[in-house]
N, C-alpha and C positions, 0 to 999 in steps of 0.2 A: 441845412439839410440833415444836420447828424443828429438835430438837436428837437427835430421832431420824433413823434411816436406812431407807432404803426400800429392799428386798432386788429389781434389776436383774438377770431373765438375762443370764448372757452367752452367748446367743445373740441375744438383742435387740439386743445391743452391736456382736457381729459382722454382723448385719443392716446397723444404722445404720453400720458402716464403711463395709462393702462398698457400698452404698447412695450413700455421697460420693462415694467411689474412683468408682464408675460416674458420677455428677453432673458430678466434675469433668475426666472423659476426654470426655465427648461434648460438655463447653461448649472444652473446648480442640478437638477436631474438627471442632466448628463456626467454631471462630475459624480455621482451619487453610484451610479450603474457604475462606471468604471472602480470603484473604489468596491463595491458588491463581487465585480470581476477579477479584479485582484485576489479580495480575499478567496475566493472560488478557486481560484488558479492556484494559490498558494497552500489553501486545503486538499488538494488533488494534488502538489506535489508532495505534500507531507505522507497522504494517502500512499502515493505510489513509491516514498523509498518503505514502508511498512511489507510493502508485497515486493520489493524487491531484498529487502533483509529482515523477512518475516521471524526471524529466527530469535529476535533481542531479549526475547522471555524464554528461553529453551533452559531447561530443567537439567541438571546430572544426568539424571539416566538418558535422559531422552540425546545428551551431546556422549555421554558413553557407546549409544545405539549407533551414531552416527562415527563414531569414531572404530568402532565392531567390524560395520560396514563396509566404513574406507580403509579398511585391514584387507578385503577380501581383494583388494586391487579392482575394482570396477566390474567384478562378477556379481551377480545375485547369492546371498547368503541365507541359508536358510532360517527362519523364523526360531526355529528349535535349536540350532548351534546359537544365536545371536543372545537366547534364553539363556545356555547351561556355562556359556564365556561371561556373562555380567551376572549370573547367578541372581536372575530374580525370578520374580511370580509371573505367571498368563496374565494375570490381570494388569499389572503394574507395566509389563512390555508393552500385551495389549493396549494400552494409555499411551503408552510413549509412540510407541508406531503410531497410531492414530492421529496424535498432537503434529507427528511429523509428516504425515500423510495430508493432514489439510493444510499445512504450509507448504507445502510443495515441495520437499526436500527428501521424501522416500516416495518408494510406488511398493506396494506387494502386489505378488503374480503368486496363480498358482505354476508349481512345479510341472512343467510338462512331462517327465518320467512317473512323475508322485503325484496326483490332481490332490490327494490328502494333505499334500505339506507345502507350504505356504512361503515363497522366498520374498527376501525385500533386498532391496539396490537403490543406489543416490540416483536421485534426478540429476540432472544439469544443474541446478539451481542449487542442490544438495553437496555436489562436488566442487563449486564453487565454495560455499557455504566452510566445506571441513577446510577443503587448502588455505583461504583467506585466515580460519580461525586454528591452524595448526593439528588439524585432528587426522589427516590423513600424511 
């Protein structure tokens, strides 16, 4: 009994290939995407400590501004005092405010007494920012 043969189409044969072949491309596909996911997930975390310590390229003047700032104890300081205490140019603050403005770590307002004179103050993100790196 053990010692006969059992007559296999082969097409049944070519079935059960084709059949792996197919089994073993969609578990590699799937291992594929996951590993696409990862990397995804892990560039999105990289992403998001950047925008949570946007600050890691912050220039002298621009950590001097912030240090000006956090001088003022959590008030708005005027654009013009923050100028003639670090002793630089319109242009060169101008820059720095700005650098700090699209990091999220200053806001300028106009002066509600003065609409001509321009104050700036730490964000949340800003006073975090000076405490963590010793500037307030």
């Amino acid at each position: 009994m053990l010692g006969t043969s059992v007559p296999i189409p082969v097409w049944l044969l070519l079935l059960l290939a084709a059949a792996t072949v197919w089994f073993i491309a969609s578990i590699r596909e799937h291992l594929q995407q996951q590993a696409v996911g990862r990397v995804n997930a892990a560039s999105n975390v990289s992403a998001a400590a950047n925008i949570l310590d946007p600050a890691q390229d912050i220039s002298g003047l621009e950590k001097q501004v912030l240090a000006r700032i956090a001088k003022g104890d959590g008030e708005a300081v005027p654009r013009d005092t923050v100028k003639r205490s670090l002793g630089a140019t319109n242009i060169r603050l101008q820059a720095a405010v700005d650098r700090l403005v699209q990091a999220e770590l200053v806001e300028e307002l106009e002066n509600l007494d003065d609409p001509d004179e321009v104050v700036v103050m730490l964000t949340s993100k800003g006073r975090q920012y000076a405490v963590r790196h010793g500037l307030a």
